[in-house]
C-alpha positions in Angstrom: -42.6 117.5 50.1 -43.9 116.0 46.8 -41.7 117.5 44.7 -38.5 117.5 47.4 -36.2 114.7 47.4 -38.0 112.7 49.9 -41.0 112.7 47.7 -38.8 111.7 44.7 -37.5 109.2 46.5 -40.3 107.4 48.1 -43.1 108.3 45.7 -45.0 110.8 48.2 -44.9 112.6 51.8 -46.4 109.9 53.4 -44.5 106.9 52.5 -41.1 108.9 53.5 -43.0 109.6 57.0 -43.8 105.9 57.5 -40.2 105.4 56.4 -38.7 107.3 59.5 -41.3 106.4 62.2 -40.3 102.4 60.9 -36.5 103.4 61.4 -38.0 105.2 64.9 -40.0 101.8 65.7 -36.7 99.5 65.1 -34.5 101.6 67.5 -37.1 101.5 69.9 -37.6 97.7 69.7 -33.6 97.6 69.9 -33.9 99.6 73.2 -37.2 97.6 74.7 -35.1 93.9 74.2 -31.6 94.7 75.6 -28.5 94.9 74.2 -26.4 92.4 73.2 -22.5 92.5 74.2 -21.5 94.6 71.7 -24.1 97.7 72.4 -23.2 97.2 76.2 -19.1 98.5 74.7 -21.0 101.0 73.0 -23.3 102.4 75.4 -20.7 102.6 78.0 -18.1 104.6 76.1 -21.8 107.2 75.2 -21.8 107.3 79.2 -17.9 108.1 79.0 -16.5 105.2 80.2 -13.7 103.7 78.5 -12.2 101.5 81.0 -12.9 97.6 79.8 -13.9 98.5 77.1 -11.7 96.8 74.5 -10.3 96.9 71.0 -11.7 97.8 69.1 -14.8 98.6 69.8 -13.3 101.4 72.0 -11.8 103.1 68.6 -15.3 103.2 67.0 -16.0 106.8 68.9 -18.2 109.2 66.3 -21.7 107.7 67.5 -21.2 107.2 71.0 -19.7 110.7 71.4 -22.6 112.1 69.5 -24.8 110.3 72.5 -22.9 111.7 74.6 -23.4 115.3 73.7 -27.4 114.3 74.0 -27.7 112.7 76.7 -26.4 115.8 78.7 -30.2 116.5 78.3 -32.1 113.7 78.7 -31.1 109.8 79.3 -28.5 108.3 77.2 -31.1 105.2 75.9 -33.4 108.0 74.6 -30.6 110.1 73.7 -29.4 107.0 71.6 -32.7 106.4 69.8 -32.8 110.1 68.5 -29.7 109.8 67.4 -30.4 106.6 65.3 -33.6 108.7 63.8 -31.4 111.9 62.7 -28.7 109.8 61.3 -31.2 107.8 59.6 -32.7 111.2 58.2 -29.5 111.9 56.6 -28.8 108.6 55.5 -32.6 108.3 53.3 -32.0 111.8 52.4 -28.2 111.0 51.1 -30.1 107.7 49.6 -32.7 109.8 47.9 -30.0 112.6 46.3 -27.7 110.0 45.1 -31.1 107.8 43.3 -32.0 110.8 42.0 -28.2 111.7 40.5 -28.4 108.1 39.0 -31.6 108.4 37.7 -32.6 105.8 39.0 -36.9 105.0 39.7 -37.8 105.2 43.1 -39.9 101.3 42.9 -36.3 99.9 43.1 -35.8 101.2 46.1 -38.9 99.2 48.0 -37.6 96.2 46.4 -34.2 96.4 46.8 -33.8 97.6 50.0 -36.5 98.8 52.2 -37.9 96.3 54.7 -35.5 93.6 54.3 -33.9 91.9 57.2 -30.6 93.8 57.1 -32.4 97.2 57.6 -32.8 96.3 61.3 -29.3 94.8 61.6 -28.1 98.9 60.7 -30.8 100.6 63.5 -29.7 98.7 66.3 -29.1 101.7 69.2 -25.8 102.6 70.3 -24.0 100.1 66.9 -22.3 102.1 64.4 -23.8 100.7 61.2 -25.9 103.0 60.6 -23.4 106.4 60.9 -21.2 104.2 58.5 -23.9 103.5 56.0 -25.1 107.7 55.9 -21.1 108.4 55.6 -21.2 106.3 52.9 -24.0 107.0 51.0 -22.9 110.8 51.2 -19.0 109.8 49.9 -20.8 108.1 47.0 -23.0 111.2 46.7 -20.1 113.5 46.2 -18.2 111.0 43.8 -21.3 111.4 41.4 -20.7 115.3 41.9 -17.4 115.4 41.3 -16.6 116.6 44.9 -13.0 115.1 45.6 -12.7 117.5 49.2 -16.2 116.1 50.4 -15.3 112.9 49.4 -12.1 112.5 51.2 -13.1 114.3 54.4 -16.0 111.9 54.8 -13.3 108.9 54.0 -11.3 110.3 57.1 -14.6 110.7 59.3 -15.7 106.7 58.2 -12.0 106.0 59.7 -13.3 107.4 63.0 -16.6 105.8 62.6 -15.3 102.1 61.9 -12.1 100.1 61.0 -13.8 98.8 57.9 -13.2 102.3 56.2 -10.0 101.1 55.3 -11.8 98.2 52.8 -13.6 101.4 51.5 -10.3 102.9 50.8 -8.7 99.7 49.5 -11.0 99.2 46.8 -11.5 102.4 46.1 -8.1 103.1 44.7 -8.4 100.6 41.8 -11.5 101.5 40.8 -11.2 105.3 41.0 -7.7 105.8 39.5 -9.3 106.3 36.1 -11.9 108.3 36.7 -11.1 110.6 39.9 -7.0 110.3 40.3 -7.4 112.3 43.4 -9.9 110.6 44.5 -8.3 107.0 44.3 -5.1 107.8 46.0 -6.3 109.9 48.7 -9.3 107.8 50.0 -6.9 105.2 51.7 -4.6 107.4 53.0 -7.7 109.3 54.9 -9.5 106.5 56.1 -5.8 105.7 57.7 -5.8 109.0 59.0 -9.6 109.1 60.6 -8.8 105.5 62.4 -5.3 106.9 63.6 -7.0 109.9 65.3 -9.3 107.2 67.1 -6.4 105.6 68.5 -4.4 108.4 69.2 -7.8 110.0 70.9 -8.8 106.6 73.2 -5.5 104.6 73.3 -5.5 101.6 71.2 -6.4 99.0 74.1 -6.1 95.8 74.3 -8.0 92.4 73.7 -9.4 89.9 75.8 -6.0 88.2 75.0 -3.9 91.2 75.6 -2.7 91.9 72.0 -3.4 95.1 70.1 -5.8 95.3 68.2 -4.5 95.2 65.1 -2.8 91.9 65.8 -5.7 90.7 67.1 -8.2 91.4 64.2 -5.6 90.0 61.9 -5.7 86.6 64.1 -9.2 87.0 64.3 -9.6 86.0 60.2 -8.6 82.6 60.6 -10.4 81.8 63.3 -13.9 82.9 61.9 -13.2 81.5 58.9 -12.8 78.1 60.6 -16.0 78.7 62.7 -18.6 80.4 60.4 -17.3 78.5 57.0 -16.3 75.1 58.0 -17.9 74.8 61.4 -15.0 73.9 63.4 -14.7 76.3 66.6 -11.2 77.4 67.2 -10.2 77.5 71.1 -7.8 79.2 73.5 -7.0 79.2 77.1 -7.9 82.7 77.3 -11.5 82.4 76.7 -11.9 79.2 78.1 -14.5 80.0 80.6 -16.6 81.7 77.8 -16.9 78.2 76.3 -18.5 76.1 79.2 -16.5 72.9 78.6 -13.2 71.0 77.4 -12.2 71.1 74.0 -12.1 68.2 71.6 -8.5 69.2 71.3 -6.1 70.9 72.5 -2.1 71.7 72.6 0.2 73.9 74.0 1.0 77.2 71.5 4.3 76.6 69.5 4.9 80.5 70.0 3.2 83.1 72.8 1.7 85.2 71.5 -0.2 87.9 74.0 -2.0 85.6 77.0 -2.7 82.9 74.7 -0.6 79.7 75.8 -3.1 76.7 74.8 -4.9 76.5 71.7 -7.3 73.8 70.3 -10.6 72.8 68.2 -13.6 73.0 70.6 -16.2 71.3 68.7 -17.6 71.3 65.2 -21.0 72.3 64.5 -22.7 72.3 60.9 -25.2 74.8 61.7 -23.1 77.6 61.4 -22.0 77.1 57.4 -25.7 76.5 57.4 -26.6 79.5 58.7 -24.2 81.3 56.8 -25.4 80.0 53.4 -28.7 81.0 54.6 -28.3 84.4 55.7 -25.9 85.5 52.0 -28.5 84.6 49.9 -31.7 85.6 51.7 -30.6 88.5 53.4 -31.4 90.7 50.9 -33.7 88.8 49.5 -33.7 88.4 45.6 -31.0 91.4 45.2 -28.0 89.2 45.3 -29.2 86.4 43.3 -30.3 88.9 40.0 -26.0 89.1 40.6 -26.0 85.4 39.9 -27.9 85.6 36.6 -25.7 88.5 35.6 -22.2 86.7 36.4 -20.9 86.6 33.2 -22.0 90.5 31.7 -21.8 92.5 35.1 -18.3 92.9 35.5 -18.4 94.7 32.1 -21.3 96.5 32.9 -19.5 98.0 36.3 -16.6 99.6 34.1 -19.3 101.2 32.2 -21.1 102.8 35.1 -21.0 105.6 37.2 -18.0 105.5 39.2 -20.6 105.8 42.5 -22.2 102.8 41.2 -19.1 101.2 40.8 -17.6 101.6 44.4 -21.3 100.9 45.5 -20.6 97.3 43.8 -16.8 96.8 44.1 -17.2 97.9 47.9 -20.3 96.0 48.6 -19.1 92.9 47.2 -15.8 92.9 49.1 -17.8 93.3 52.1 -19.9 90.6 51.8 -17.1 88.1 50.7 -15.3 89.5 54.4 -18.0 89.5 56.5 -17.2 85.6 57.0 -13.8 86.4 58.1 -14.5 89.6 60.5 -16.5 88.0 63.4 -19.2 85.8 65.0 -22.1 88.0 64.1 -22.2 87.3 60.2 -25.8 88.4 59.7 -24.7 92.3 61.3 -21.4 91.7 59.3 -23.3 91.0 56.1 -25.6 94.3 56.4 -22.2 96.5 55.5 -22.8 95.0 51.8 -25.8 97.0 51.5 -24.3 99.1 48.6 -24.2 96.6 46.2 -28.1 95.6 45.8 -29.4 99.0 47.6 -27.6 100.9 44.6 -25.3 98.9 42.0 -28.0 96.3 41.8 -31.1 99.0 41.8 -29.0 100.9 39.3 -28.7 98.1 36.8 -32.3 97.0 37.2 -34.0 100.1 36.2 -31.6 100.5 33.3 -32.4 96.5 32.6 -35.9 95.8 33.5 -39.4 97.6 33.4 -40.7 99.6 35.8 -43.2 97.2 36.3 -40.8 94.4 37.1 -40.2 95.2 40.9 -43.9 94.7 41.8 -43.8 90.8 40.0 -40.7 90.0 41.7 -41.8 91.5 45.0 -43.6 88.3 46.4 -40.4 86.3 46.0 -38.1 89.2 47.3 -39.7 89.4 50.8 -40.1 85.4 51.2 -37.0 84.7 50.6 -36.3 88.0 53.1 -38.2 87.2 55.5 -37.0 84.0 55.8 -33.8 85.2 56.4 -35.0 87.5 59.1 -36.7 85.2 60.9 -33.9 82.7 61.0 -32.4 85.6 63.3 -35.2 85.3 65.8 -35.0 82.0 66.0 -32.5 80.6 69.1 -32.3 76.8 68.9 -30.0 75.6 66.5 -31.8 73.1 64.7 -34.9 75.5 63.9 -32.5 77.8 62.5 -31.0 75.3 60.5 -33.8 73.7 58.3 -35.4 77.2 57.7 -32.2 78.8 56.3 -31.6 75.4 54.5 -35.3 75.2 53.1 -34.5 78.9 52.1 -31.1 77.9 50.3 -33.4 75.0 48.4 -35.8 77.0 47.3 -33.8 79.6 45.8 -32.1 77.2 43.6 -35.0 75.2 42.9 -37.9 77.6 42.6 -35.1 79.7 40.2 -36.8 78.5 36.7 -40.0 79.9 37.6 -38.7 83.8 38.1 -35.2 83.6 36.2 -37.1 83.9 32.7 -39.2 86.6 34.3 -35.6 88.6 34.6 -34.4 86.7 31.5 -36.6 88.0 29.1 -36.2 91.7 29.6 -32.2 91.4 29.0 -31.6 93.4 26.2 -35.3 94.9 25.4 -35.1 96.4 28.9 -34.8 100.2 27.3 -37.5 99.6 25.8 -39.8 97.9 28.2 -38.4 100.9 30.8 -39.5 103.8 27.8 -43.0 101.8 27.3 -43.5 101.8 31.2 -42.8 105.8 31.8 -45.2 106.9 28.7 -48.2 104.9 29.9 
């Protein structure tokens, strides 16, 4: 396989082995600790039923119907582990064509991507992240090929996968127009199409505060905004027995709207703005920050590149900016804005820095990852709150030591990156 696209991508046969049995090892640890609320949805519709199961999780129907098929066979918790392996196949594989398209070195990969914290936030059994991310990394594939067809069908399937294909559409059409026409106006109207099908295929259901769903996501924005960005938990009548107390306050609603009647603050709590601070800039480690030092050139530099490498950015960004705004799990939220350091970031990296570079910055990468990860583990609120803010701290104040390190290869990076491949 040395000479295959796995072995391109990963440097040899073995280290693309021990990539799949750690992507085998993660599903199996998401199996051995139970499943959150969330996986229960999922893993109900993979045993085919829908009933109580609400929007929209119950429109999200490609990876629990591919369960399904398996576990006609064999039981659906094993049937849902090999299914997270084979889609993680194809999703290193798409990875390792579209690195190799870009040119881009394999050593960015291990920094920017592999074994950070959000890799385990996209294995999780029976969740849909990782389906999403291999139908994306294939649609950005057959951009860089020129593929319109491919790209639009696997826009349509992303729509059955996951409402968040229509972000993918939205900012694709901007940043395409130029480049791929077809491409640009068809990728919205697809993803439309793929989440229709869903609906038309399950029903659209309803929420917990019997509205449809796209109602309720849209009311949804405010009210995670309030909680995961300023702290203050927003209440209703509807879910007050999910709370375990009275709000601070409370009032009657000026219009009905579904079951909701009362609505009200229910407390305030700084640890989630904490938190969230924490988890965008550790996540991925040093990926994002290297955007930080490039603030005022990268924008230019993403209209000069590859128009895969510019979705990967535009899309990625626009993810992690939402994920705030889409729900109470930020950290699983935050994983869909892989693209931009797994390939925008990687890309302008190897074109900027030596070859060299990712194994000096690879100390501080998984610290600062790590730290993130582990602020996931932790339950207790205060725990979790000096870690990510010690981890916040140090970015910003340990930043002189490896900003010159990055600094210094800005414009002599060509050369450093010739120097590197000849010795």
């Amino acid at each position: 396989m040395g000479k295959t696209l796995g072995g391109y991508f990963l440097l040899s046969e073995k280290r693309f082995q021990l990539a799949l049995f750690f992507l085998a090892v993660l599903s199996a640890v998401g199996i051995a600790t139970g499943y959150d609320t969330d996986s229960l949805f999922y893993r109900a519709m993979a045993s085919g039923r829908y009933d109580g199961v609400p929007a929209p999780f119950r429109t999200r129907i490609v990876t629990p119907w591919l369960i399904q098929q398996v576990s006609v066979v064999l039981p659906v918790d094993v049937a849902a582990w090999l299914i997270q392996i084979a889609v993680g196949m194809v999703f290193l594989f798409g990875l390792a064509k579209l690195f190799q398209l870009l040119e881009i070195a394999p050593e960015w990969f291990w920094f920017s991507a592999f074994l950070a914290p959000f890799v385990a936030g996209v294995t999780e059994p029976f969740m849909p992240e990782m389906l999403s991310s291999a139908l994306i990394v294939w649609a950005l594939v057959c951009l860089q090929v020129r593929q319109t067809l491919g790209f639009l069908l696997l826009c349509a399937l992303m729509g059955l996968q996951r409402e968040s294909a229509l972000l993918f559409g939205l900012v694709a059409l901007p940043v395409l127009y130029r480049s791929n026409k077809w491409a640009a106006i068809g990728s919205l109207p697809a993803a439309a199409a793929g989440l229709f099908a869903a609906v038309r295929f399950v029903g659209g259901g309803a929420s917990a505060h019997q509205l449809s769903w796209p109602v309720y996501m849209l009311l949804k924005i405010p009210a995670n905004i309030s909680r995961n960005v300023f702290g203050f938990s927003l209440w209703s009548n509807v879910l007050a027995d999910t709370f375990g107390g009275e709000p601070w306050l409370k009032w009657a609603s000026p219009v009905k709207v579904g079951a909701i009647t009362e609505i009200g603050v229910y407390n305030w709590e700084f640890g989630h703005p904490v938190i969230l601070a924490g988890l965008m800039t550790s996540l991925f480690g040093l990926a994002i920050s290297m955007l930080w030092l490039r603030r005022r050139s990268i924008r230019q530099e993403v209209a000069e590149a590859p128009p895969a490498v510019a979705i990967a950015f535009w899309y990625g960004l626009a993810s992690l900016l939402a994920a705030p705004s889409l729900g109470a799990g930020v950290g699983r939220l935050l994983c869909y804005a892989w693209p931009l350091p797994t390939v925008a970031l990687a890309w302008w990296a190897h074109r900027t820095l030596a070859r060299s570079q990712p194994l000096k910055l690879l100390w501080w990468h998984y610290g600062f990852a790590l730290a993130g990860g582990v602020s996931l583990s932790i339950q207790e609120w205060w725990p979790r709150i000096i870690l990510c803010g010690l981890t916040v701290a140090a970015l910003f104040g340990f930043r002189r030591q490896w900003e010159p390190l990055i600094s210094e290869q800005l414009g002599s990076g060509s050369d450093n990156l010739a120097e590197a491949e000849t010795n």
